[in-house]
C-alpha positions in Angstrom: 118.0 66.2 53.0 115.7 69.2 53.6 114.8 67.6 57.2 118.4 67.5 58.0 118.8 71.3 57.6 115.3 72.1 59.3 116.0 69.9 62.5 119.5 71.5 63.1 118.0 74.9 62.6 115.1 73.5 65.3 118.0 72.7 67.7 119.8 75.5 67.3 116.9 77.6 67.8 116.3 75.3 70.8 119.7 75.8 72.4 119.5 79.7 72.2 116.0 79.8 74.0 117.1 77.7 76.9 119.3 79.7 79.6 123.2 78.7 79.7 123.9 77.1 82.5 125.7 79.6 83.8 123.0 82.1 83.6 120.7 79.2 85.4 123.2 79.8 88.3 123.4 83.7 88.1 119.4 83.8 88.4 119.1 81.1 91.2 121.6 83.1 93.5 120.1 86.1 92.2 116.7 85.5 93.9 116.4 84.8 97.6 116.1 81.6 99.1 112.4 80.8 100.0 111.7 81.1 103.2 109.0 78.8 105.2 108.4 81.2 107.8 106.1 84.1 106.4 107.3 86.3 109.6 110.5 86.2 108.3 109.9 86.6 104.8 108.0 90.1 105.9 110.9 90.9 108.0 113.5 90.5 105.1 111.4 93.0 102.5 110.9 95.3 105.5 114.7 95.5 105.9 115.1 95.9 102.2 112.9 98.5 102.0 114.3 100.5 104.9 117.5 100.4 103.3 116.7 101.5 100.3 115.1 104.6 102.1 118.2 105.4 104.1 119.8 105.9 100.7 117.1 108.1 99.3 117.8 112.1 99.7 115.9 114.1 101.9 113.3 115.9 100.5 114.4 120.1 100.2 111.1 120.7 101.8 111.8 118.4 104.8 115.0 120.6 105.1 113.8 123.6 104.7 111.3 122.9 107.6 114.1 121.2 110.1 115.9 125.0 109.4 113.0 126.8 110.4 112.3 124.8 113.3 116.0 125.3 114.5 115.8 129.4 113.6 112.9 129.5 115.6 114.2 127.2 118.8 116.9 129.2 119.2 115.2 132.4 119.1 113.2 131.3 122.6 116.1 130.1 124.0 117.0 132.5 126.7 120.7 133.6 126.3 
């Protein structure tokens, strides 16, 4: 009777180790679909990671300098 017990607990144990099915599907459409062409594969990270740059905040430095640049442009423009 002990065996019983031992392989439901096994199965059990089995069952919560394995991925539902619907968290198979949420992974596969999670991840890209392979691509054969490594051109395009390049192409797709480069896009995501220009995206993800666009979002980023410019740097206070970066402004800081564009200011400057502007104070000073306009102070040899002849009025």
């Amino acid at each position: 009777m002990a065996g019983t017990g031992d392989q439901a607990f096994g199965a059990r144990k089995r069952q919560m180790n394995e991925p539902s099915g619907r968290r198979k599907a949420q992974r596969a459409a999670a991840k890209p679909p392979l691509m054969a062409d490594p051109s395009a594969q390049i192409a797709s990270k480069l896009k995501a990671l220009y995206q993800a740059l666009e979002n980023e905040p410019i740097p206070r430095q970066f402004i800081e300098l564009l200011e400057r640049l502007d104070v000073a442009e306009s102070a040899r423009l002849p009025r």
